[in-house]
Backbone as a chain_set.jsonl record, in Angstrom:
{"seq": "XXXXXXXXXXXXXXXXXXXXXXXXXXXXXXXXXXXXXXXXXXXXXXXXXXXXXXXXXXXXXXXXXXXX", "coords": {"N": [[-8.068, -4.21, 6.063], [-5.844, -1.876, 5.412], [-6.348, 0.688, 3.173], [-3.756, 2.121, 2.244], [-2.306, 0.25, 1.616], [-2.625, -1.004, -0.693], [-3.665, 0.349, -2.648], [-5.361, 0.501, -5.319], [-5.086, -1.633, -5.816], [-6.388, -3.718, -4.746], [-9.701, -5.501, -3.579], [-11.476, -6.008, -0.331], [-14.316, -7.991, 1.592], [-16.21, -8.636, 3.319], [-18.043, -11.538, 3.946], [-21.116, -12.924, 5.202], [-21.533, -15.993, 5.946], [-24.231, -17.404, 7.46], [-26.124, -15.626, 7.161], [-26.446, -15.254, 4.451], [-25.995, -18.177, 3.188], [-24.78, -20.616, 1.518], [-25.059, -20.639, -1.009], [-24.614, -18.492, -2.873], [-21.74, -19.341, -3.279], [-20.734, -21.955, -3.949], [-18.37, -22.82, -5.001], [-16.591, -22.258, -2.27], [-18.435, -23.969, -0.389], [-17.692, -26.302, -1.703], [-15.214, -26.789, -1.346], [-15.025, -27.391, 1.499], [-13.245, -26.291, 3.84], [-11.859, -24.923, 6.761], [-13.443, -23.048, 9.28], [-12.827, -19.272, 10.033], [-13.024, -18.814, 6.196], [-10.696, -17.214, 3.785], [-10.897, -15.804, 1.258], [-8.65, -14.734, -1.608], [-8.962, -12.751, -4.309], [-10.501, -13.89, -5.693], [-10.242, -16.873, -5.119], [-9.927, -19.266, -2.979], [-8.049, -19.305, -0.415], [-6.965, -19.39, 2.15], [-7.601, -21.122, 5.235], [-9.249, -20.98, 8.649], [-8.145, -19.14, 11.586], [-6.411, -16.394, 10.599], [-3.159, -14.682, 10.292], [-3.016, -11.54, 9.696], [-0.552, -10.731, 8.195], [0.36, -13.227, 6.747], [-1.357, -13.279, 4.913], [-1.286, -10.36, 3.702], [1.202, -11.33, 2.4], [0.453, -13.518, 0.169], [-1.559, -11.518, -1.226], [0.976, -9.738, -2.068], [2.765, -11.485, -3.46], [0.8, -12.223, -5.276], [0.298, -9.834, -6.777], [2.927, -9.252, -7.656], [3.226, -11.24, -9.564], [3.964, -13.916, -8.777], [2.657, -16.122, -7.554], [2.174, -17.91, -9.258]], "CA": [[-6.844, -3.9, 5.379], [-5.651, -0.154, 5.036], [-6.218, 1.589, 1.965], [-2.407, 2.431, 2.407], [-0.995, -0.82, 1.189], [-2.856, -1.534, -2.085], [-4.969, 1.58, -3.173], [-5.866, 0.332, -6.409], [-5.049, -3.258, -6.472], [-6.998, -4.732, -3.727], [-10.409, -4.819, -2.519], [-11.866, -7.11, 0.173], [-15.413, -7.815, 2.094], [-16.823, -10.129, 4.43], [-19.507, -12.036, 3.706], [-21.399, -13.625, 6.665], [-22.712, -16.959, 5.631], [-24.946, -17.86, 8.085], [-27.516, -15.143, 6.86], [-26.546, -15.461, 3.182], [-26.198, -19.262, 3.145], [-23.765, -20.566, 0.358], [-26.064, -21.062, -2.563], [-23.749, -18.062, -4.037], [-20.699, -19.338, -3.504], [-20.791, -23.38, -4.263], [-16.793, -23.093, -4.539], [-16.087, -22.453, -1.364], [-18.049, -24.814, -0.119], [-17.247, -27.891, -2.028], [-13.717, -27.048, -0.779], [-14.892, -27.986, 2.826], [-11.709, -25.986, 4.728], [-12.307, -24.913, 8.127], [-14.435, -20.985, 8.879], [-13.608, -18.692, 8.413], [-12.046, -18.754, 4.805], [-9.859, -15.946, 3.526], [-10.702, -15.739, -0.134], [-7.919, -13.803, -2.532], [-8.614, -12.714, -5.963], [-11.396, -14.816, -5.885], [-9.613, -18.272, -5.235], [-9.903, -19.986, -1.729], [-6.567, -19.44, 0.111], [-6.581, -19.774, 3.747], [-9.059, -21.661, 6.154], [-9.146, -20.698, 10.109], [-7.732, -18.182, 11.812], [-5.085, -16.417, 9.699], [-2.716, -13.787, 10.474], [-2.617, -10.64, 8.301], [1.426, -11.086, 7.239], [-0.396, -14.066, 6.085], [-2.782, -12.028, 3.524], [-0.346, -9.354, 2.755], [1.789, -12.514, 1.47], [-0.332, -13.888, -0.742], [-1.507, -10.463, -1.641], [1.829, -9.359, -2.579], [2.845, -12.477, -4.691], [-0.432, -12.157, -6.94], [0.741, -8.504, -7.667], [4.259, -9.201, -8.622], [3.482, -12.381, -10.263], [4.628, -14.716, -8.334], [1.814, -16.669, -6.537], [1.552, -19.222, -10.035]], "C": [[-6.779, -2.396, 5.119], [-5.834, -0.72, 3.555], [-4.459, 1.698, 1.289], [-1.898, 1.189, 1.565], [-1.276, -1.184, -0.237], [-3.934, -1.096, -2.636], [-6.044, 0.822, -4.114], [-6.191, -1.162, -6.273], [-6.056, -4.279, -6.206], [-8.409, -4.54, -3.0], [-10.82, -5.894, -1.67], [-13.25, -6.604, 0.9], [-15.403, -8.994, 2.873], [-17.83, -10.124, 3.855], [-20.012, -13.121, 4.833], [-22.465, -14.794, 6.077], [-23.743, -17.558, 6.077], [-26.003, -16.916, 7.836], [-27.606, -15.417, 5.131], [-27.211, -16.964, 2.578], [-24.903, -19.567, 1.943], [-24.104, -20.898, -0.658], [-24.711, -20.054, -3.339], [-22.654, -18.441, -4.265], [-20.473, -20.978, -2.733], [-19.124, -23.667, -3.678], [-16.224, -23.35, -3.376], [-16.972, -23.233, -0.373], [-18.247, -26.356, 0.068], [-16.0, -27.452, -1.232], [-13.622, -27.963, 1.258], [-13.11, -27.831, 3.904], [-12.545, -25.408, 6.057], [-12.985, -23.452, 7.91], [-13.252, -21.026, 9.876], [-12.496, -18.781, 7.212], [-11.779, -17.422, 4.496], [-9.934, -16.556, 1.76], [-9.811, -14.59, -0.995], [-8.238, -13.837, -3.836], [-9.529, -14.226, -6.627], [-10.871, -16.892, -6.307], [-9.532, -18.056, -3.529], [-8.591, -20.027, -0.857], [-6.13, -19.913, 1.067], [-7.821, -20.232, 4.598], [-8.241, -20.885, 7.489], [-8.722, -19.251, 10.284], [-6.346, -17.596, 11.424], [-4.592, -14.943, 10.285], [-2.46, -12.696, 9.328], [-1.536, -10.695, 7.528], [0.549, -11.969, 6.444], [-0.808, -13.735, 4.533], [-1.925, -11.173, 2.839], [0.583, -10.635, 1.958], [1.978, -12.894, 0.113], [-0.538, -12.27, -2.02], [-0.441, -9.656, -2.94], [2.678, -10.239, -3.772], [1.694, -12.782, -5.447], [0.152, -11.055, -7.777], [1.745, -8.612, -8.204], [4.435, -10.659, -9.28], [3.962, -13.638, -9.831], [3.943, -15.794, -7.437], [1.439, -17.957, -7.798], [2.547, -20.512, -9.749]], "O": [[-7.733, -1.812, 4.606], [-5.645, -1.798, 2.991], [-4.098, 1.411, 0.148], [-0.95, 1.392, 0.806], [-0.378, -1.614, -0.961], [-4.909, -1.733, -3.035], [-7.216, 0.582, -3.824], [-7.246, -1.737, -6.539], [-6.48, -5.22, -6.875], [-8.535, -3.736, -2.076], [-10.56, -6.977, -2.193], [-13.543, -5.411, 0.974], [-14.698, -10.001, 2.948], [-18.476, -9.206, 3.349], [-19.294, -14.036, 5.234], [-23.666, -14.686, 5.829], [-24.343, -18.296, 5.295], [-27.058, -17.322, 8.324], [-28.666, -15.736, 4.593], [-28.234, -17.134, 1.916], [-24.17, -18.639, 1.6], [-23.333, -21.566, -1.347], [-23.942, -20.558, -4.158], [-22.19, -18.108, -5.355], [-20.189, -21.233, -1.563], [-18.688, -24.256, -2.689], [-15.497, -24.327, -3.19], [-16.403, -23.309, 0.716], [-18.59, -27.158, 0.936], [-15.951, -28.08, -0.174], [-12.799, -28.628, 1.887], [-12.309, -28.636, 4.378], [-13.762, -25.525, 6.202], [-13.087, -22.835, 6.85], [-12.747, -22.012, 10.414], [-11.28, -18.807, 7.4], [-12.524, -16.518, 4.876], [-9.253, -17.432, 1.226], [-10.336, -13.478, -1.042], [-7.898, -14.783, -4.546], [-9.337, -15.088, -7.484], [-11.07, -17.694, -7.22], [-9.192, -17.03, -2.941], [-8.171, -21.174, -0.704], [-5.174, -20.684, 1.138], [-8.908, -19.654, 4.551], [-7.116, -20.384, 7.48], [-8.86, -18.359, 9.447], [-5.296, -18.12, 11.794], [-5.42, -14.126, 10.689], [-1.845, -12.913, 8.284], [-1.575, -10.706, 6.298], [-0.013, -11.478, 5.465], [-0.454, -14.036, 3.393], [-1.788, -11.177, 1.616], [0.456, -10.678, 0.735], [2.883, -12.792, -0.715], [0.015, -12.025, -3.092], [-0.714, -9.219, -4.058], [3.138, -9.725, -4.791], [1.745, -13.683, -6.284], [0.443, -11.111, -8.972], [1.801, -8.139, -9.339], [5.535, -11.171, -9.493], [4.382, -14.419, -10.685], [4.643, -16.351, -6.591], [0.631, -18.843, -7.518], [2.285, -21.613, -10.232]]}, "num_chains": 1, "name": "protein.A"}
C-alpha cells in the first residue's frame, strides 16, 4: 500500500505463517477462511485472493466511520 493514501492512519505487514505457525494469532485461525487472509484494523476481513479497491474499501469505511 503507498504511503500516499493513508500516511498516518494505516499500517500493514505480512506475516508468513508457515514459519511463524498460528499459536499468535488463534483468531484467525478459528475463523477457518481460505489463505491468504487480509486482516484490517485487526479484525479478519477478506479470505483468498483480494483485489486492492477491495482493501482501500474497507480501509476507507473504517476511517470515515462507516464500516459498523
Amino acid at each position: 500500500m503507498s504511503k500516499g493514501w493513508f500516511p498516518i492512519a494505516v499500517a500493514a505487514r505480512y506475516i508468513d505463517t508457515t514459519r511463524e505457525g498460528f499459536a499468535k494469532y488463534p483468531e484467525v485461525q478459528r475463523i477457518d477462511y481460505s489463505y491468504p487472509i487480509t486482516v484490517i484494523d485487526g479484525q479478519p476481513r477478506l479470505a483468498g485472493s483480494v483485489h486492492n479497491d477491495s482493501v482501500m474499501e474497507i480501509i476507507e469505511q473504517i476511517i470515515s466511520g462507516d464500516d459498523k
